[in-house]
OpenMM code with the backbone's topology and positions (N, CA, C; nanometers):
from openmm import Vec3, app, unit

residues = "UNK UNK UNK UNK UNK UNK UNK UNK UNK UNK UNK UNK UNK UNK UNK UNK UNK UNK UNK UNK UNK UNK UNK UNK UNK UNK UNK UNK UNK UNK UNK UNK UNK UNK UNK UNK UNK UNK UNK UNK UNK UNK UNK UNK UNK UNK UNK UNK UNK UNK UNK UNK UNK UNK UNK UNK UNK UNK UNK UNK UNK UNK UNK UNK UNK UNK UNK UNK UNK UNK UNK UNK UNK UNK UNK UNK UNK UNK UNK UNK UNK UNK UNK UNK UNK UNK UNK UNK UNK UNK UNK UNK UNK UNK UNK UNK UNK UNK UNK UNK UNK UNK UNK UNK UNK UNK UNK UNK UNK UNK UNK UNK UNK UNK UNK UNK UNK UNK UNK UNK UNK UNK UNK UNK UNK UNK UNK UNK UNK UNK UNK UNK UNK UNK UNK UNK UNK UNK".split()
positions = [
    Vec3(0.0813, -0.1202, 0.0000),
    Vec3(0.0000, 0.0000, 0.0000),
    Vec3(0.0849, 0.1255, 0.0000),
    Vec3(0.2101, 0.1182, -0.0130),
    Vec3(0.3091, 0.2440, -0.0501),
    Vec3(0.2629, 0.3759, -0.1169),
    Vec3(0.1891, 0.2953, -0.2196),
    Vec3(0.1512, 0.4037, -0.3210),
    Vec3(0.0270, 0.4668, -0.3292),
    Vec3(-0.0358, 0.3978, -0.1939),
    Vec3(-0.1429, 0.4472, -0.2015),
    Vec3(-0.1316, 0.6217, -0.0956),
    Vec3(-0.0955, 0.7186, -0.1432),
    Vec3(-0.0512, 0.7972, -0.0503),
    Vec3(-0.2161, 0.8863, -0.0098),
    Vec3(-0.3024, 0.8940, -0.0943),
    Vec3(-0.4266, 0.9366, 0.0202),
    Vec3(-0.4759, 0.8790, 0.1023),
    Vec3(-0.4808, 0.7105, 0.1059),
    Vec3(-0.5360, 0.6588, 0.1503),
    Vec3(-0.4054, 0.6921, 0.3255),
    Vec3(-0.3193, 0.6922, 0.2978),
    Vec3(-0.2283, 0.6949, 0.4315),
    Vec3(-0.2226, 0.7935, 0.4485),
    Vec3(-0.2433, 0.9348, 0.3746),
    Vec3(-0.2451, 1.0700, 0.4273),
    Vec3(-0.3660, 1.0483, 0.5424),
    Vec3(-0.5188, 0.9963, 0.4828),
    Vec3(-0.6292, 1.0058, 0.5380),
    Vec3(-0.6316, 0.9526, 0.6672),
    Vec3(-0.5509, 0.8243, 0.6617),
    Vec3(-0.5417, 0.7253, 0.7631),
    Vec3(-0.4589, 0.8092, 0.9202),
    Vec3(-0.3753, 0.8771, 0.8591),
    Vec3(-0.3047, 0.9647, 0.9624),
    Vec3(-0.3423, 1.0717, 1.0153),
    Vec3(-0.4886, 1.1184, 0.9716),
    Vec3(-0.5324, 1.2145, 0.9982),
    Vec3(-0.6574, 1.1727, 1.1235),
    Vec3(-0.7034, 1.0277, 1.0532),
    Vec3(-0.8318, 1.0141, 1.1125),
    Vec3(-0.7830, 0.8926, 1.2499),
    Vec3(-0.6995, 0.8428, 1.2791),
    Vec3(-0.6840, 0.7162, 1.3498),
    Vec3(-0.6876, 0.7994, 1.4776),
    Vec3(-0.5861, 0.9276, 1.4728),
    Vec3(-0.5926, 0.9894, 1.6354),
    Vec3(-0.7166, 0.9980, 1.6713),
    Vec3(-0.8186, 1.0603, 1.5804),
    Vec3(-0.9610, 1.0791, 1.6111),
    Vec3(-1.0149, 0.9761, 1.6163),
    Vec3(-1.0044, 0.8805, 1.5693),
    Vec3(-1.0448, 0.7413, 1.6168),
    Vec3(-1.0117, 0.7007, 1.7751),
    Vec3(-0.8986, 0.6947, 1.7775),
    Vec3(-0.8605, 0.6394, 1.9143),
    Vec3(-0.9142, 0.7486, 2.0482),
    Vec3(-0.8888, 0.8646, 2.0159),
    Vec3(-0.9654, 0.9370, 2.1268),
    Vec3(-1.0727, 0.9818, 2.1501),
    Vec3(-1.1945, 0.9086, 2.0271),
    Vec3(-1.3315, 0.8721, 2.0667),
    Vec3(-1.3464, 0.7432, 2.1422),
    Vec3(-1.2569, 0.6534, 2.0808),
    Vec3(-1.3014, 0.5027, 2.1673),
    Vec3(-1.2803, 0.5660, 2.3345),
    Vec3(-1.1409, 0.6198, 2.3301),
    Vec3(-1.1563, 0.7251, 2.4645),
    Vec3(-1.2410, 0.7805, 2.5352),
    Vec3(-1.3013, 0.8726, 2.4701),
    Vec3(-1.4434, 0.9143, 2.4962),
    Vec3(-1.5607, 0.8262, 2.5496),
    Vec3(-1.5846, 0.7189, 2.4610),
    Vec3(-1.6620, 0.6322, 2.4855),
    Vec3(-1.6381, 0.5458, 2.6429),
    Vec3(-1.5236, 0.5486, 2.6219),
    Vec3(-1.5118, 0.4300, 2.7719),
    Vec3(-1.5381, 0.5160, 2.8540),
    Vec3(-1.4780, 0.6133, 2.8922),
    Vec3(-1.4859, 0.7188, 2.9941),
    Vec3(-1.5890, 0.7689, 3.0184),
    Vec3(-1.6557, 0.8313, 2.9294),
    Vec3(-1.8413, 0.8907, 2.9424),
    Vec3(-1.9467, 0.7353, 2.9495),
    Vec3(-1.9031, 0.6109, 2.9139),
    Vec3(-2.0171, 0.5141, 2.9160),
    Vec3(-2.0796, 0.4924, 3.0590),
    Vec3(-2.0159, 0.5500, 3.1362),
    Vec3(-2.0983, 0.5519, 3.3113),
    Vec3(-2.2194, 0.6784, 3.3117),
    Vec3(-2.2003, 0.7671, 3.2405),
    Vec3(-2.2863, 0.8982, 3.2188),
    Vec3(-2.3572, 0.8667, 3.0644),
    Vec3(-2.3250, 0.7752, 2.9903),
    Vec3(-2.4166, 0.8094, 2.9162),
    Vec3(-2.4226, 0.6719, 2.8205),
    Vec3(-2.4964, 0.6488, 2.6912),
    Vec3(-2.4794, 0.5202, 2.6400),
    Vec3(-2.2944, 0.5462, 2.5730),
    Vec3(-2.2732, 0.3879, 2.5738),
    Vec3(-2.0994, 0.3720, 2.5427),
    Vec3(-2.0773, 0.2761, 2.6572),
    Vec3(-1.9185, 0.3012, 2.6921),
    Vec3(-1.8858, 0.1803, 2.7468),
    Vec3(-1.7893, 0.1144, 2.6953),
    Vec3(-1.7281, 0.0218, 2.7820),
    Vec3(-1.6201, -0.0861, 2.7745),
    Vec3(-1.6190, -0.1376, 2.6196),
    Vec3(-1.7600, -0.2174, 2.5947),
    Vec3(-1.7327, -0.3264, 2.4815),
    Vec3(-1.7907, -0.2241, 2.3737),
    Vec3(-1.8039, -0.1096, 2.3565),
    Vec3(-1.8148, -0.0153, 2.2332),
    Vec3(-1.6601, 0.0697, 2.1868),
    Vec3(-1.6303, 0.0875, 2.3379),
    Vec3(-1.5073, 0.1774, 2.3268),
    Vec3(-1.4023, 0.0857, 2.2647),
    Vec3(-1.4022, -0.0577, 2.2838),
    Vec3(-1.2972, -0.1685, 2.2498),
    Vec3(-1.2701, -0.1439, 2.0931),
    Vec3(-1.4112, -0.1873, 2.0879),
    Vec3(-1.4648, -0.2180, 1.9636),
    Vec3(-1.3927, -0.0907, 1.8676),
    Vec3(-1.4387, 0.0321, 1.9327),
    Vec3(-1.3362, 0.1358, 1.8086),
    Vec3(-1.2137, 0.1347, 1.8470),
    Vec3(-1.1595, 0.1138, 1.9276),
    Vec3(-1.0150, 0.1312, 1.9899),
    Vec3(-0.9643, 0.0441, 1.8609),
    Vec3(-0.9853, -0.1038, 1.8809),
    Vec3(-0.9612, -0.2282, 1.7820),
    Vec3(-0.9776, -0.1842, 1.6387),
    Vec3(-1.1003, -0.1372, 1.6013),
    Vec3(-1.0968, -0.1064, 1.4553),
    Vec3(-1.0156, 0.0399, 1.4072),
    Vec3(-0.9939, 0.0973, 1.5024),
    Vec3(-0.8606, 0.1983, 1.3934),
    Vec3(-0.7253, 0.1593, 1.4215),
    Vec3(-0.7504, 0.0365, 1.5485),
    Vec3(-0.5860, -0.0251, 1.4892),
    Vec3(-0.5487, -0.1103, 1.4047),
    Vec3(-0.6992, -0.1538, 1.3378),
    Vec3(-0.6965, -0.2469, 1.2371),
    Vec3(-0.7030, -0.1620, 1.1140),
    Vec3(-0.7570, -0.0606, 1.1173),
    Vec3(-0.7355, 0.0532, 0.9887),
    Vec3(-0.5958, 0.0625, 0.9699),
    Vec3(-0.4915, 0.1157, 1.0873),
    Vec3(-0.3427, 0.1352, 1.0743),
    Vec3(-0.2600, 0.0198, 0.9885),
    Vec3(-0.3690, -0.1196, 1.0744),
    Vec3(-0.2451, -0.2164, 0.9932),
    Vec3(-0.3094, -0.2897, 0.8514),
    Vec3(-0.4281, -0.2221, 0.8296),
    Vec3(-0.4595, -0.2502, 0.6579),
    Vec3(-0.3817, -0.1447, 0.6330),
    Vec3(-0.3694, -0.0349, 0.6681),
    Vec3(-0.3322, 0.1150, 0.5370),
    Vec3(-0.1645, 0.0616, 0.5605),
    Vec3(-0.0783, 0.0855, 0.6758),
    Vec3(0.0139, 0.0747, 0.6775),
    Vec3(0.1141, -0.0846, 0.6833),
    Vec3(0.0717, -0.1760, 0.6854),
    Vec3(0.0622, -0.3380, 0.6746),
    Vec3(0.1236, -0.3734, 0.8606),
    Vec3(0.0783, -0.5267, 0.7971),
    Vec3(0.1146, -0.5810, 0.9818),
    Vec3(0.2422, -0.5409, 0.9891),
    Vec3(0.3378, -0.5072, 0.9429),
    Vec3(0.4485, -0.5463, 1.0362),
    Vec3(0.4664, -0.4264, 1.0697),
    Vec3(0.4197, -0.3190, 1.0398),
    Vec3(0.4344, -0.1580, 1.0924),
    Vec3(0.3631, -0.2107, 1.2491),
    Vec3(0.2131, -0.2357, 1.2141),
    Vec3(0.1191, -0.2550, 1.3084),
    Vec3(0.1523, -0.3828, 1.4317),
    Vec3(0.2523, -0.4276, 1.4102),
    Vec3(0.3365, -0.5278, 1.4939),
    Vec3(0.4411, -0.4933, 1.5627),
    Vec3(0.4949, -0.4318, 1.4691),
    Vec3(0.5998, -0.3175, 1.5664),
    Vec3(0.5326, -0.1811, 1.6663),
    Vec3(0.4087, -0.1811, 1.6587),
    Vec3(0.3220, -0.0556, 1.7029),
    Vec3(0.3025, -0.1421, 1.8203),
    Vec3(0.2059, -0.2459, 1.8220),
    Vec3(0.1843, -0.3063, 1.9058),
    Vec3(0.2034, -0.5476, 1.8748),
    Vec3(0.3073, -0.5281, 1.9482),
    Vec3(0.3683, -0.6897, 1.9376),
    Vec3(0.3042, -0.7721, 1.9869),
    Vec3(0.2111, -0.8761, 1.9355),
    Vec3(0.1246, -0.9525, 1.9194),
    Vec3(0.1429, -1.0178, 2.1130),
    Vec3(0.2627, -1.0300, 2.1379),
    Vec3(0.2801, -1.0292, 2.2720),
    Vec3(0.2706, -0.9341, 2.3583),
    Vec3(0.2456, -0.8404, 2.3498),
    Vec3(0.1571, -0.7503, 2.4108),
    Vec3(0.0193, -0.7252, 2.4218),
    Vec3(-0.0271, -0.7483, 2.2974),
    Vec3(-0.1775, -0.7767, 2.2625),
    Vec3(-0.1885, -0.8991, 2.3566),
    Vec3(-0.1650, -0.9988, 2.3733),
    Vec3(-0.1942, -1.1257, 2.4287),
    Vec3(-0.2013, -1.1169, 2.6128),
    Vec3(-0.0830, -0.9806, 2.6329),
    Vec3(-0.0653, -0.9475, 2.7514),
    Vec3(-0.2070, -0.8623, 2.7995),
    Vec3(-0.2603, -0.7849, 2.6731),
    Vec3(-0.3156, -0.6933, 2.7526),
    Vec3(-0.4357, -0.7565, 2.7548),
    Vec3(-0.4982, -0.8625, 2.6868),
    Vec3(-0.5986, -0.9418, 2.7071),
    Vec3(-0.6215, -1.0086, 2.8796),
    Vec3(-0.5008, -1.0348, 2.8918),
    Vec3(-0.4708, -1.1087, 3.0382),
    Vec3(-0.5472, -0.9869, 3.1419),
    Vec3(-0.4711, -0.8804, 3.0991),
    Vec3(-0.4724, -0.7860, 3.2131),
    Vec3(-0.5888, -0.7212, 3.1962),
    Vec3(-0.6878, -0.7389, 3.1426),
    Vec3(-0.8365, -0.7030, 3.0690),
    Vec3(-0.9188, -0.8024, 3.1521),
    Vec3(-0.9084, -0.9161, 3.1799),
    Vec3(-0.9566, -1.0147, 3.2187),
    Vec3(-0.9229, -0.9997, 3.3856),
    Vec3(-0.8070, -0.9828, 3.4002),
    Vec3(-0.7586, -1.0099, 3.5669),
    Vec3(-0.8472, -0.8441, 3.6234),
    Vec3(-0.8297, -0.7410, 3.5590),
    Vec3(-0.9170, -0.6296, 3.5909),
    Vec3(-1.0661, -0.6305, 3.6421),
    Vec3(-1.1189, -0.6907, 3.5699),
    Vec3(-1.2691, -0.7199, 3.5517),
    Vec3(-1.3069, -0.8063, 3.6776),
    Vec3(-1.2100, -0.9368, 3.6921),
    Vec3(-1.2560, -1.0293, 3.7710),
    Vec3(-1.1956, -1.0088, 3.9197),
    Vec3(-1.0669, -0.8743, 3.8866),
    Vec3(-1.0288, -0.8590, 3.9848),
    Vec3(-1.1229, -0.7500, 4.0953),
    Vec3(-1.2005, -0.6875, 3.9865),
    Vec3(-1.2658, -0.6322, 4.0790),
    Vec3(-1.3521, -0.7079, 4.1411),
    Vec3(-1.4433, -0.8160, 4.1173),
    Vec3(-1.5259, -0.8675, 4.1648),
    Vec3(-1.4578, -0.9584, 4.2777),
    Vec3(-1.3201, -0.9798, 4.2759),
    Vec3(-1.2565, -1.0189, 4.3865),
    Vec3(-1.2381, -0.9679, 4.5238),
    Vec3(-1.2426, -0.8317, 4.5017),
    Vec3(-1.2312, -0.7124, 4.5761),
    Vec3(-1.3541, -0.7083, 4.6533),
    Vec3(-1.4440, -0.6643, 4.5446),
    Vec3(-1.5876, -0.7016, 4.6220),
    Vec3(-1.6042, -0.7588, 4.7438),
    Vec3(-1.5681, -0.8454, 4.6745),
    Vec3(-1.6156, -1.0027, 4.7746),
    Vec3(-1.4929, -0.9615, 4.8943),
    Vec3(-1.3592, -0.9707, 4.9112),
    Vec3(-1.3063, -0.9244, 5.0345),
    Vec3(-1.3381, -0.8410, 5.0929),
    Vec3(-1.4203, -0.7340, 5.0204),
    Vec3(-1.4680, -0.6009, 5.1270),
    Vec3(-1.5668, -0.6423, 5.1629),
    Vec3(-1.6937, -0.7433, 5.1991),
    Vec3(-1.7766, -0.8133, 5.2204),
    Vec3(-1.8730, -0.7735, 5.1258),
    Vec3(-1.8778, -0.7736, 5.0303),
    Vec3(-2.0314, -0.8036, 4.9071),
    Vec3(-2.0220, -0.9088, 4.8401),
    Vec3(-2.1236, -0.8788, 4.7538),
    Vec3(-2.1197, -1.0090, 4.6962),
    Vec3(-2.0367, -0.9750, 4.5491),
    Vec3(-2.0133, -1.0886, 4.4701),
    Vec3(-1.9607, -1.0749, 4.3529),
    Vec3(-1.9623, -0.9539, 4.2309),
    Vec3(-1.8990, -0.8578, 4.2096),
    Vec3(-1.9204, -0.7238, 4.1851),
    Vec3(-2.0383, -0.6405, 4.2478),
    Vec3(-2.0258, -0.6453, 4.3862),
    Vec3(-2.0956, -0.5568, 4.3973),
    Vec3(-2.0489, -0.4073, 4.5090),
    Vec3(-2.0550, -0.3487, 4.3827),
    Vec3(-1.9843, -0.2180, 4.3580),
    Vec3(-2.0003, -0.1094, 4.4942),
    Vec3(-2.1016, -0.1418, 4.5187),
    Vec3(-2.1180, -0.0660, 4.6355),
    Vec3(-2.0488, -0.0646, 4.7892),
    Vec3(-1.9411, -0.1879, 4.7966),
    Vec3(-1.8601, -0.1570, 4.8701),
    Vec3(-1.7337, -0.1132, 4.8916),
    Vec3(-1.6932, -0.0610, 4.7205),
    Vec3(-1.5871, -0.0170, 4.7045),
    Vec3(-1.5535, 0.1333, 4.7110),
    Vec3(-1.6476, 0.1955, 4.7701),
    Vec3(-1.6349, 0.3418, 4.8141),
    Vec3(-1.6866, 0.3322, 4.9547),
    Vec3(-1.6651, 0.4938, 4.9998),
    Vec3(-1.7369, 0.5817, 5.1085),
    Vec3(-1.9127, 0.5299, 5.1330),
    Vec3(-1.8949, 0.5630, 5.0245),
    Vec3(-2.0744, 0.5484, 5.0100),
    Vec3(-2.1014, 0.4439, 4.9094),
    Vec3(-2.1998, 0.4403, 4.9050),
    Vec3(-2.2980, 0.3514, 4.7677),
    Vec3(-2.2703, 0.4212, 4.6420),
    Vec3(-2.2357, 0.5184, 4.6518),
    Vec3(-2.2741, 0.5995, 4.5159),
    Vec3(-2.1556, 0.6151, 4.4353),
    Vec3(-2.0277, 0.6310, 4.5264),
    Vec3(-1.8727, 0.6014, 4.5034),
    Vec3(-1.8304, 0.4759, 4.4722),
    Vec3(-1.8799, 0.4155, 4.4916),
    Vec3(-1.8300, 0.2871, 4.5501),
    Vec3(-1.9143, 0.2052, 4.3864),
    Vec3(-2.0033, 0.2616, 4.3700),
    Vec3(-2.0913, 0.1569, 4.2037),
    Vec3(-2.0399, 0.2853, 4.0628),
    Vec3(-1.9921, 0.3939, 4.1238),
    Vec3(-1.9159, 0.4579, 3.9701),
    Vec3(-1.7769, 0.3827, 4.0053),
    Vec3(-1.7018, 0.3609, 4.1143),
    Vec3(-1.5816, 0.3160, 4.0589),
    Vec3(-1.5928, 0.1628, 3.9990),
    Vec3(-1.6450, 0.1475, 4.0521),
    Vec3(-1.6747, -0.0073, 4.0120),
    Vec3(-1.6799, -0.0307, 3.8660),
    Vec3(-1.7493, 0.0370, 3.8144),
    Vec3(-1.8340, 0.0468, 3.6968),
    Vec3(-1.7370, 0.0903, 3.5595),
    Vec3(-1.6383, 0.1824, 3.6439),
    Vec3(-1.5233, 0.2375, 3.6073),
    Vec3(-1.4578, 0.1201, 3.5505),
    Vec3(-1.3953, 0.0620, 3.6862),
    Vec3(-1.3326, -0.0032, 3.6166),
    Vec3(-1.3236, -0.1266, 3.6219),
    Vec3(-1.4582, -0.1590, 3.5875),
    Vec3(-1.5112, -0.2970, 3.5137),
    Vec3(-1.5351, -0.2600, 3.3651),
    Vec3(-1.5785, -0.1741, 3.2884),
    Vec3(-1.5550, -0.1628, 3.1713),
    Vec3(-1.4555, -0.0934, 3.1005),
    Vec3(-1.3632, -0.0664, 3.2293),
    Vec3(-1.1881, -0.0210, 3.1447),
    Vec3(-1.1801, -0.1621, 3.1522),
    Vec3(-1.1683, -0.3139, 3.2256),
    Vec3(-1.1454, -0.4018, 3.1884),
    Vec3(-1.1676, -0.4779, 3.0482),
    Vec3(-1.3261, -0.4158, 3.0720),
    Vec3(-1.3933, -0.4922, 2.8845),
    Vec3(-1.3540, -0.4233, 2.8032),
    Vec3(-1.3013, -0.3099, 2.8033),
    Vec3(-1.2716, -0.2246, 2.6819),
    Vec3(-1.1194, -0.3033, 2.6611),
    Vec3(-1.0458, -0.3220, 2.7636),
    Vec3(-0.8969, -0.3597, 2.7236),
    Vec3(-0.9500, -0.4455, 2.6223),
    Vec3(-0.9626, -0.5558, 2.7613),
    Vec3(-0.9796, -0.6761, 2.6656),
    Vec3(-1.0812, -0.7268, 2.5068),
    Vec3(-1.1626, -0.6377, 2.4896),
    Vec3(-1.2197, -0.6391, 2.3493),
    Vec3(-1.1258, -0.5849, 2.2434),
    Vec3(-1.0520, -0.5100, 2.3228),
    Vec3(-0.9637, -0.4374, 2.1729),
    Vec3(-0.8324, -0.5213, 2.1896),
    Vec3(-0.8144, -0.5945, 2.2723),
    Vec3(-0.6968, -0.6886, 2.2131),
    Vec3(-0.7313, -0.7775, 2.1669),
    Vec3(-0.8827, -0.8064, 2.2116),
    Vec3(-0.9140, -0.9568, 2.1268),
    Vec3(-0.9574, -0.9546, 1.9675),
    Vec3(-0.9813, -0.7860, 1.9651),
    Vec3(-1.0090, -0.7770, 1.7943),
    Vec3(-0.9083, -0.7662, 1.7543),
    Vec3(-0.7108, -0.6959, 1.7860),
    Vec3(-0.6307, -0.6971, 1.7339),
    Vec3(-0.5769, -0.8489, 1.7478),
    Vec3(-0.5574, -0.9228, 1.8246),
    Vec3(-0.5255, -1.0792, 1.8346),
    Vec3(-0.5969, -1.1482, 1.6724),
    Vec3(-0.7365, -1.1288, 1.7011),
    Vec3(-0.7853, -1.2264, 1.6287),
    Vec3(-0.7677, -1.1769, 1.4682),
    Vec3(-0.7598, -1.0341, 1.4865),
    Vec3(-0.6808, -0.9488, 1.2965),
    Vec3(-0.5802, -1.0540, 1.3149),
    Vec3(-0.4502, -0.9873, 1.3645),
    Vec3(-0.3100, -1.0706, 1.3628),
    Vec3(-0.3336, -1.2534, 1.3227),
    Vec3(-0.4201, -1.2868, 1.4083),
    Vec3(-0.4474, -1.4984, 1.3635),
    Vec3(-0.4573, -1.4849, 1.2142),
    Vec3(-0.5420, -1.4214, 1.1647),
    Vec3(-0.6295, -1.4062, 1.0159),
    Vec3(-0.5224, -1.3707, 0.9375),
    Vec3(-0.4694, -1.2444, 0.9504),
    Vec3(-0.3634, -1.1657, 0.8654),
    Vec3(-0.2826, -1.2975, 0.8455),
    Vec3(-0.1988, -1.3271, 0.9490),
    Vec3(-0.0749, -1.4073, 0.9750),
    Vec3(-0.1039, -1.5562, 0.8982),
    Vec3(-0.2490, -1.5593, 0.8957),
    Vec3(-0.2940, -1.6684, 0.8266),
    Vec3(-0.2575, -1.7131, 0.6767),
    Vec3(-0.2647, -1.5880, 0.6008),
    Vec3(-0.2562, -1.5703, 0.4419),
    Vec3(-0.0997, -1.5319, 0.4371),
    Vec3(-0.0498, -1.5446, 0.5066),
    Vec3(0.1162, -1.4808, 0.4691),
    Vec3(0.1892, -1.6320, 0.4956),
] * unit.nanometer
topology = app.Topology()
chain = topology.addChain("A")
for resn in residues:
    res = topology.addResidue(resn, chain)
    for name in ("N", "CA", "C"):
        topology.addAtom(name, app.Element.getBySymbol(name[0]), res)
């Protein structure tokens, strides 16, 4: 895709704005619709834009398939770690309300960051499962 130079002018223009809506999304999905598995979801698809316009091995050196694999882990241990937490502060299995001062602290952080967990982990599992596919045909 060398020669395709609008298509990579465009691509360089629009991916930041990509990535700091999926931003948006995770962060505002406690105040409004969005969320973890929406925010992933774009996070994943403009890093899959980067490595169609610019090819995998740019997009491998951006982010190394062993990292992707890492951050899946740590997407997963997040999520469940909170509900671990929970449960030692005496509730029951995510329940959010004992992780603050109050009830009200305690189910936004929660909430927080139980879908910074799903957001990790959806956007590594859409760059993982690009990389299986890509890596497939080569």
């Amino acid at each position: 895709m060398r020669h395709h130079l609008v298509l990579r002018a465009i691509a360089k223009m629009l991916i930041p704005f990509i990535l700091l809506f999926a931003l948006y999304v995770q962060f505002h999905g406690d105040f409004g619709p969005g969320g973890g598995f929406q925010a992933g979801v774009i996070f994943g698809s403009g890093f899959i834009l980067y490595a169609l316009i610019f090819g995998l091995e740019a997009a491998q050196r951006v982010a190394p398939p062993v990292v992707v694999s890492t951050f899946v882990t740590l997407g997963l241990l997040l999520y469940a770690g909170v509900g671990v937490a929970t449960m030692l502060s005496g509730g029951a299995y995510l329940d959010y309300g004992v992780l603050g001062a109050d009830l009200v602290a305690g189910q936004h952080l929660g909430i927080l960051l139980v879908e910074l967990g799903v957001g990790i982990t959806v956007a590594a599992v859409m760059m993982a499962i690009f990389f299986a596919f890509v890596a497939r045909d080569q």
